[in-house]
C-alpha positions in Angstrom: 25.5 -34.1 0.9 25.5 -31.4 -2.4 27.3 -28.2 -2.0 25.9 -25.7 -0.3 26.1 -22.1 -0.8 24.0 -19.9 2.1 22.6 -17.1 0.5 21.8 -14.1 2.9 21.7 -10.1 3.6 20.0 -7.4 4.8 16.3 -6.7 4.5 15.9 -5.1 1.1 19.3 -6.2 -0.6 18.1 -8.3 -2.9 18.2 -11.6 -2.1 14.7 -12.9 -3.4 16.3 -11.7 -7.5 19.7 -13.5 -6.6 18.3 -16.8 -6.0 15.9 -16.3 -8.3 18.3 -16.0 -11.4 20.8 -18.7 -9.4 17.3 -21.3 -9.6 16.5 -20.3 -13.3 20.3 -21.7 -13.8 19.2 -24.7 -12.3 20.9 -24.8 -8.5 18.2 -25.6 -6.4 16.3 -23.5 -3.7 16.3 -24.0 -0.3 14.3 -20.9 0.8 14.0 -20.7 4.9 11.7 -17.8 4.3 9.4 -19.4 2.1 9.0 -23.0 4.6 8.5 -20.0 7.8 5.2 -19.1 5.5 4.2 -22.6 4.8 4.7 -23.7 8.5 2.4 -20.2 9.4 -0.1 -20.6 7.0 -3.7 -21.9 7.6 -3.3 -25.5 9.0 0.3 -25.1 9.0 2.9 -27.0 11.5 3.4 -23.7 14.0 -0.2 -22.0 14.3 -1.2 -24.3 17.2 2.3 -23.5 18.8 1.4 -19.1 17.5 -1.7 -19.4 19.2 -0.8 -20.8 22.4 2.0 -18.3 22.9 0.5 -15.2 22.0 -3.4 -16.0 21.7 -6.4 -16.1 19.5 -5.1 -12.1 18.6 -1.7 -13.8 16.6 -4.2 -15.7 14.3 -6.1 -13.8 11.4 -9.5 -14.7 10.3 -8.2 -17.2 7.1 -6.2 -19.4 10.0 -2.8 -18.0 9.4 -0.5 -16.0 11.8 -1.1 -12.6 11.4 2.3 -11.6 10.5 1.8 -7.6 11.0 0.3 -8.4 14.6 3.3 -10.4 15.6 5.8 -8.6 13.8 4.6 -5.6 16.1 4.8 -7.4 19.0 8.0 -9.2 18.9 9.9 -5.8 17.8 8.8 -4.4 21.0 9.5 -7.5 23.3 12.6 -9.4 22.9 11.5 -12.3 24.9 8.5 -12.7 22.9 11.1 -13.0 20.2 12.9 -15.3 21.5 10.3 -17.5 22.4 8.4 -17.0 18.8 12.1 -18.0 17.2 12.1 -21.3 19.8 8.8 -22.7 18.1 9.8 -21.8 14.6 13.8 -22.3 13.9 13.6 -26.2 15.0 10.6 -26.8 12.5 12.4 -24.3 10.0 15.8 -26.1 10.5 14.4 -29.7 10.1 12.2 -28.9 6.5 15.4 -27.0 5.1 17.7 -29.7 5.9 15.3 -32.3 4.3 14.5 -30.6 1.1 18.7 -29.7 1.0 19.6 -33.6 1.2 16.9 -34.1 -1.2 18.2 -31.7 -3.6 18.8 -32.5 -7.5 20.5 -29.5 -8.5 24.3 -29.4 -8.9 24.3 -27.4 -6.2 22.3 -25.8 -3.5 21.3 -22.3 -2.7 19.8 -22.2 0.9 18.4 -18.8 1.8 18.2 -17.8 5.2 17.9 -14.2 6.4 19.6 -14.7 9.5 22.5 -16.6 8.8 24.7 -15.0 10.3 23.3 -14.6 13.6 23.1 -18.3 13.7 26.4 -20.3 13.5 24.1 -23.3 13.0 23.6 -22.5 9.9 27.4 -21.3 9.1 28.2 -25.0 9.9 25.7 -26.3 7.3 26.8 -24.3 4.4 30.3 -24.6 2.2 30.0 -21.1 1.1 28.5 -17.6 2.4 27.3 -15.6 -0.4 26.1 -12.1 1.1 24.3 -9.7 -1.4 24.8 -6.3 -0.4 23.7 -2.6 -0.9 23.8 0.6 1.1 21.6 1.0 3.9 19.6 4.1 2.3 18.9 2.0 -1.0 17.7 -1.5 1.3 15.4 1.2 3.2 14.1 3.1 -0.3 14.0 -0.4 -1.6 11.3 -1.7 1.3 9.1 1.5 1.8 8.7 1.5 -1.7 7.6 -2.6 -1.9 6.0 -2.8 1.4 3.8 0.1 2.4 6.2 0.0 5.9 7.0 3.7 7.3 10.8 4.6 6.9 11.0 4.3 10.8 9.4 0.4 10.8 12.0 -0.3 7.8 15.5 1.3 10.0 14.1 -0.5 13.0 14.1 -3.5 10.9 17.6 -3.0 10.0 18.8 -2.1 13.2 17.4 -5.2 14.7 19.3 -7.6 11.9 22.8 -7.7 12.2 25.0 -4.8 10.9 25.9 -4.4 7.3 30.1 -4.8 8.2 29.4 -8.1 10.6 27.6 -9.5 6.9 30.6 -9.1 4.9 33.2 -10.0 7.3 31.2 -13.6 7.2 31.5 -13.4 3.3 33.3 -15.8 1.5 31.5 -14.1 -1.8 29.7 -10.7 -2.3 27.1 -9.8 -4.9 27.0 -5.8 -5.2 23.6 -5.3 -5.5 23.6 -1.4 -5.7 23.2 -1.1 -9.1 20.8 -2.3 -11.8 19.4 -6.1 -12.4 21.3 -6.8 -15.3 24.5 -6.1 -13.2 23.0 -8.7 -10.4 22.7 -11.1 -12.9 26.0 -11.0 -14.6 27.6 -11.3 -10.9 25.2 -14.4 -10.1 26.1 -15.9 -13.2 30.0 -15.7 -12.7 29.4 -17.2 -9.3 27.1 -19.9 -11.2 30.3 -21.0 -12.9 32.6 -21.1 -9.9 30.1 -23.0 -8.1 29.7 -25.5 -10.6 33.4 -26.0 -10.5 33.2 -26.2 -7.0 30.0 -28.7 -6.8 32.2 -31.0 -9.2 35.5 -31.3 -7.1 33.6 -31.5 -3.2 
């Protein structure tokens, strides 16, 4: 298996420019976000499974899940949460751990937004890498990109888990409260300690 380093943090932190710089130094991307789009997308691997928990009302007219409609209604019912996360972390977890094993970078950098919560994934990964900012910048950061009210965004938030459980899973932290320039002099430092590391596992 290559090293793996699991990339996560908050909504709004930063973690889409991270990997981003960590992939144009040639680790390759796992992204758990980007396979949850693929599997929702038109003729994708869960809308038969979206449809038949929630109806013909979690499916937009192009054939993908309508992500706004089930966002809504899994904030306000956790057991529709639950159940939503039931059809989609199993698919999520097999693609991820395919494209991982099939990886040719030097290293890996899988993504997943809820690492923490799961200590699946903790057991997968060599390294936690949390990127981190204040919460007032992660929710300036999303109202500003995603056209969500301030009170969507700080129920987002709340929902995740809490900034100080993040870092206490750290084994690295890139401070991303500053400018991108400063997020990419941090990724590339950790670029050079995991290559070490890749070398000698």
């Amino acid at each position: 298996m290559p090293f793996v380093i699991g990339l996560t943090g908050g909504i709004g932190s930063g973690k889409s420019a991270a990997a981003d710089e960590f992939a144009r130094l040639g680790a390759t991307l796992v992204d758990t976000d980007a396979i949850a789009h693929a599997l929702t997308a038109p003729g994708g691997a869960a809308i038969d499974a979206v449809r038949t928990l929630f109806g013909d009302s979690a499916i937009d007219a192009s054939g993908a899940m309508d992500r706004a409609w089930v966002r809504a209604r899994v904030f306000a019912d956790p057991d529709a949460r639950r159940r939503l996360e039931a059809v989609l972390h199993p698919l999520i977890r097999r693609e991820s751990s395919a494209r991982v094993r099939a990886a040719p970078g030097p290293y890996v950098v899988l993504v997943v937004p809820l690492l923490v919560e799961s200590q699946d994934y903790r057991a997968r990964v060599d390294r936690v890498l949390v990127v981190d900012c204040p919460v007032e910048l992660q929710v300036a950061r999303v109202c500003a990109r995603s056209g969500l009210s301030e009170e969507e965004v700080r129920r987002i938030i709340t929902a995740q888990v809490s900034r100080e459980a993040r870092l206490a899973a750290a084994d690295d932290v890139i401070d991303n409260s500053g400018t991108l320039e400063a997020l990419r002099s941090q990724v590339q430092q950790l670029h050079t300690q995991y290559l070490v590391r890749a070398a000698s596992a």
